[in-house]
C-alpha positions in Angstrom: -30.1 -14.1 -7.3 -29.5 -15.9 -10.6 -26.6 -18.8 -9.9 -26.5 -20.3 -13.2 -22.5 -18.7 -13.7 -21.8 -19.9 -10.1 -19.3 -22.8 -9.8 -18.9 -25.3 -6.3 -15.8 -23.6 -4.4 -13.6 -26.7 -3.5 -11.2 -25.1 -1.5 -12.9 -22.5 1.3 -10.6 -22.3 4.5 -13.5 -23.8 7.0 -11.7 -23.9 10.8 -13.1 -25.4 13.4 -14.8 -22.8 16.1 -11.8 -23.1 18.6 -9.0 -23.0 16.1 -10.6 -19.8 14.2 -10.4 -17.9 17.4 -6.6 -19.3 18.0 -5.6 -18.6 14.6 -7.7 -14.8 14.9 -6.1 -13.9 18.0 -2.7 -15.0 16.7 -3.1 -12.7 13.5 -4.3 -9.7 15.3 -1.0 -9.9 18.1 1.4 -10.1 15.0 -0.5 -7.0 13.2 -0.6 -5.1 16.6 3.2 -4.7 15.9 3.3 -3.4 12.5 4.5 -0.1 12.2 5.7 2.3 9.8 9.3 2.7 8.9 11.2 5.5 7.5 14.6 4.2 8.2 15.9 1.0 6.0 19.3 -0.7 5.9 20.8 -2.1 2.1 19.6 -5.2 2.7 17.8 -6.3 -0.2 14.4 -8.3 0.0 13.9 -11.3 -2.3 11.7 -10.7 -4.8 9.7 -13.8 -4.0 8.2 -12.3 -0.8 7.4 -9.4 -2.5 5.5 -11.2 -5.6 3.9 -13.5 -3.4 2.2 -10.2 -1.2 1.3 -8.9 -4.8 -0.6 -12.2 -5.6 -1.9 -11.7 -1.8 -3.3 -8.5 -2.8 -4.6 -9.1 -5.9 -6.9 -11.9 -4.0 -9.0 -9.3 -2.9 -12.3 -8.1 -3.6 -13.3 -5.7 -6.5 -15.8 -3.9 -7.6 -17.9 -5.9 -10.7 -14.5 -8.1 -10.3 -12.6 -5.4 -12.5 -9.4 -5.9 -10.3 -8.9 -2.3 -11.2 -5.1 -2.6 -9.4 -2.0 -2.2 -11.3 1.4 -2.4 -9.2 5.1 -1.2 -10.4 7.7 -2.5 -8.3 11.0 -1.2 -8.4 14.1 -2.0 -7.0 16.5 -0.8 -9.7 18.4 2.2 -7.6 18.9 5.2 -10.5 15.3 4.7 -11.2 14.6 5.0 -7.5 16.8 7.9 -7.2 14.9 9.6 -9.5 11.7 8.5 -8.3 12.8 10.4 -5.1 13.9 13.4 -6.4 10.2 14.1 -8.0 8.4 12.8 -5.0 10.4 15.4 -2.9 10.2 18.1 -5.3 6.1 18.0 -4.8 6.6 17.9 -1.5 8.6 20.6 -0.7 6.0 22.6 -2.5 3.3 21.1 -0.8 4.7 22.2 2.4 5.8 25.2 1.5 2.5 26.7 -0.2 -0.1 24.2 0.9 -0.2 22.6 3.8 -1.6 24.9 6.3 -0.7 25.4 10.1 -3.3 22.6 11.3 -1.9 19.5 9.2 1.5 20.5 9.9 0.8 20.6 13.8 -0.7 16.9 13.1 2.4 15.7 11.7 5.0 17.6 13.7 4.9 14.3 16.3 6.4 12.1 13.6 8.9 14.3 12.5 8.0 13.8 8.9 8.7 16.7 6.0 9.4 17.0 2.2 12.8 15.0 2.9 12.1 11.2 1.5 14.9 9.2 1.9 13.7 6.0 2.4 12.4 6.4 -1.4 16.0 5.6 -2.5 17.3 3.7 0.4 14.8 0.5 0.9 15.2 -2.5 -1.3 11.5 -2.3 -3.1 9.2 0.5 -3.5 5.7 -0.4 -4.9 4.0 1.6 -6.9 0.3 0.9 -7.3 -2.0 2.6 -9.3 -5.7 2.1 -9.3 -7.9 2.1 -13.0 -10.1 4.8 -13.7 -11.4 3.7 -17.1 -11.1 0.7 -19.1 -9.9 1.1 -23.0 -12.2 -0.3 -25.5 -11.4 -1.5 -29.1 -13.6 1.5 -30.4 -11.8 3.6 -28.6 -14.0 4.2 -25.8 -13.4 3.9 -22.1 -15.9 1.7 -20.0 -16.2 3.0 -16.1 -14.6 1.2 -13.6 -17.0 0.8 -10.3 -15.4 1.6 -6.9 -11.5 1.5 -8.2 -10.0 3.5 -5.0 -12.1 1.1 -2.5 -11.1 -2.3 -4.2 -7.5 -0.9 -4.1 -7.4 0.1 -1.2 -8.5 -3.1 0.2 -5.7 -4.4 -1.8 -3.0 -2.6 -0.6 -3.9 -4.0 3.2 -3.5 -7.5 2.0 -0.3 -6.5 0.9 1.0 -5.0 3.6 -0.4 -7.3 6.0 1.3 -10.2 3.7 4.7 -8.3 4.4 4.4 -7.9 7.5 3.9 -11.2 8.1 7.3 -12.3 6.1 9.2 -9.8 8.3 9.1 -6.9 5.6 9.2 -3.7 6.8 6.9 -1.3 4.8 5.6 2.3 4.8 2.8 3.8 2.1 3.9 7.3 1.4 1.4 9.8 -1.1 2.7 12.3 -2.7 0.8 15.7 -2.4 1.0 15.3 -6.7 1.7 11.9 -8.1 1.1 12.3 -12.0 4.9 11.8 -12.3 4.8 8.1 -11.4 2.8 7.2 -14.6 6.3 9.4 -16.8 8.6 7.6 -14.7 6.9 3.8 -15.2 5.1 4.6 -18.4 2.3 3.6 -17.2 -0.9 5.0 -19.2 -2.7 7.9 -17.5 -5.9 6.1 -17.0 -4.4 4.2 -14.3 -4.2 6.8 -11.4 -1.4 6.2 -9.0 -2.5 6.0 -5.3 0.2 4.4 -3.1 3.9 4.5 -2.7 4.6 1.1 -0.9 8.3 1.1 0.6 8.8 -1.7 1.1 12.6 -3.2 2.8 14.4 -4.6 5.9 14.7 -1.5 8.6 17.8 -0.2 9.8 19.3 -1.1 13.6 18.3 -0.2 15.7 15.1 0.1 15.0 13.0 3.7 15.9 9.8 4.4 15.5 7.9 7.7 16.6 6.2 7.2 20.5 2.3 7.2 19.3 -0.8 4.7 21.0 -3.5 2.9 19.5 -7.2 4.0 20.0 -8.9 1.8 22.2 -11.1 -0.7 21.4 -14.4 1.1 22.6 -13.3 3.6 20.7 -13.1 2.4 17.2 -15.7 -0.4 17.4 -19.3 -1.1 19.1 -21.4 -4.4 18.4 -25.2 -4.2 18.1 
C-alpha cells in the first residue's frame, strides 16, 4: 500500500476498553427503540438538527471517496403537497397493476397502501438521491463506484443521528421516483433513492405490533 497521500489523523475517538462497551451498549438500547412513523403532528423540527444529521451522513464512507450523495430537504408545505400527490399517484398504480398477491400479504400487517399522508404532514422530508455518473468538462460522464452502497450507508447515519435528537423519521420509496428530480430540479444523473420523513410524531404515539429477529438469527461469530 503506497502512503505517501496519507496524513496523521489527530482526532480518532480511542475509548478505553470498559467505556467502549458502556458507550456500545448505550447506543444499541437507544436504537432498539427506533421505529417507523407514519403519523406526525405540526410541530416543526429545527433545521439545525436536521443539517447537523446531513453532515452526520455525509461522514460516511464512499466508494473511491466520490460521496456520490446528494440530499433535498424540504419543508416548504405547497411543494410537499405536491410532492405527495406524485408519490401517491405511482403508488396507486403500483398497487393496483403491480404488486402481486405475495407483497401485499407481506404488508397487510402494517396497514400501509398508496395513501401517503405523512408526505405533507411532517415538518422535513429528505430527499436523497445517489450519483450515477459524474459530468466532465468534455462532456463526458466518469462512473461512479458503488453509489447505492455508499448511500445507503449514509442514509443510516442519518437516521440514526435523528433518532438520537428525538426526530421521528420513516424512509418511504416510491414504486417510480423519476418525479423527484422535476419537482427539485435536480439533474437526472443523480438517481433518487430515499424519501426520508423526517418530524415529531403525533400523540399518542402508534406503531404497528411487529418483533425483532433474534440475535442468533441475524448474526454468528467465527
Amino acid at each position: 500500500m503506497d502512503l505517501k497521500n496519507y496524513v496523521p489523523l489527530k482526532n480518532f475517538n480511542w475509548q478505553p476498553e470498559k467505556t467502549a462497551a458502556e458507550i456500545s451498549s448505550q447506543f444499541a438500547t437507544s436504537m432498539s427503540t427506533r421505529r417507523s412513523i407514519r403519523n406526525y403532528s405540526s410541530k416543526e423540527v429545527d433545521d439545525t438538527i436536521i443539517r447537523n444529521a446531513i453532515l452526520a451522513a455525509s461522514s460516511s464512507p464512499s466508494g473511491a471517496n466520490q460521496q456520490p450523495w446528494f440530499f433535498g430537504v424540504i419543508k416548504n408545505k405547497p411543494l410537499q403537497s405536491t410532492l405527495r400527490k406524485e408519490a401517491e399517484k405511482c403508488e396507486k398504480s403500483f398497487y393496483e397493476q403491480q404488486a402481486d398477491t405475495t407483497f401485499k400479504s407481506a404488508l397487510e400487517p402494517l396497514g400501509t397502501d398508496h395513501d401517503k399522508p405523512y408526505l405533507e404532514t411532517a415538518s422535513h422530508l429528505i430527499v436523497v438521491f445517489c450519483q450515477q455518473k459524474i459530468p466532465q468538462e468534455d462532456g463526458s460522464f466518469a462512473p461512479v463506484y458503488y453509489g447505492i452502497k455508499s448511500t445507503s450507508i449514509a442514509v443510516g447515519l442519518m437516521i440514526s443521528s435523528l433518532h438520537l435528537s428525538g426526530v421521528a423519521t420513516l424512509t418511504h420509496t416510491p414504486a417510480t421516483m423519476s418525479f423527484l428530480n422535476d419537482i427539485l430540479d435536480v439533474p437526472r444523473y443523480y438517481r433518487p433513492q430515499f424519501i426520508v420523513v423526517a418530524g415529531y410524531p403525533e400523540e399518542p404515539v402508534k406503531v404497528p405490533a411487529i418483533s425483532r429477529k433474534p440475535f442468533q438469527d441475524i448474526c454468528k461469530f467465527y
